[in-house]
C-alpha angles and dihedrals in degrees: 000000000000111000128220116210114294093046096275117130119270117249127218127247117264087246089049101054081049098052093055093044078061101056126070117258124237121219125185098266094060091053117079122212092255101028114144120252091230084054104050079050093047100056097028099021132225114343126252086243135007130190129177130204130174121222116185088346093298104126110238113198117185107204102201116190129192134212128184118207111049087022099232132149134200114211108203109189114208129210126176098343091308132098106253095176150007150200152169121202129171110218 
């Protein structure tokens, strides 16, 4: 989670939180294992949060959306350009 200064958790702009509310939710069952990531964006737009790694020089890209009420997330992991797992998880 992205962090503001003294170490508490950033909050969204007001435009951003609506903009999401806007958009459908994925959830795991609605992402296949090899799907593109032009196409996740394309049908469920850009992720809450995004974050990139590299391991032996393969690029590793972790998609998180958010979703308020219910509180649930889906965590989509990226490898290559192609989704490699996905869940969906209430918190």
């Amino acid at each position: 989670m992205p962090q503001a200064a003294g170490g508490y958790p950033a909050q969204a702009s007001p435009a951003a939180v609506a903009s999401q509310s806007q958009r459908r939710f994925p959830t795991a069952a609605e992402i296949p294992s090899g799907m593109e990531r032009n196409r996740l964006e394309a049908a469920f737009g850009p992720p809450t949060m995004r974050t990139v790694a590299v391991e032996q020089g393969v690029p590793i890209e972790t998609f998180v959306y958010l979703r308020r009420e219910p509180d649930t997330a889906t965590f989509v992991l990226i490898r290559s350009g192609r989704v490699v797992s996905v869940s969906t998880t209430a918190y």
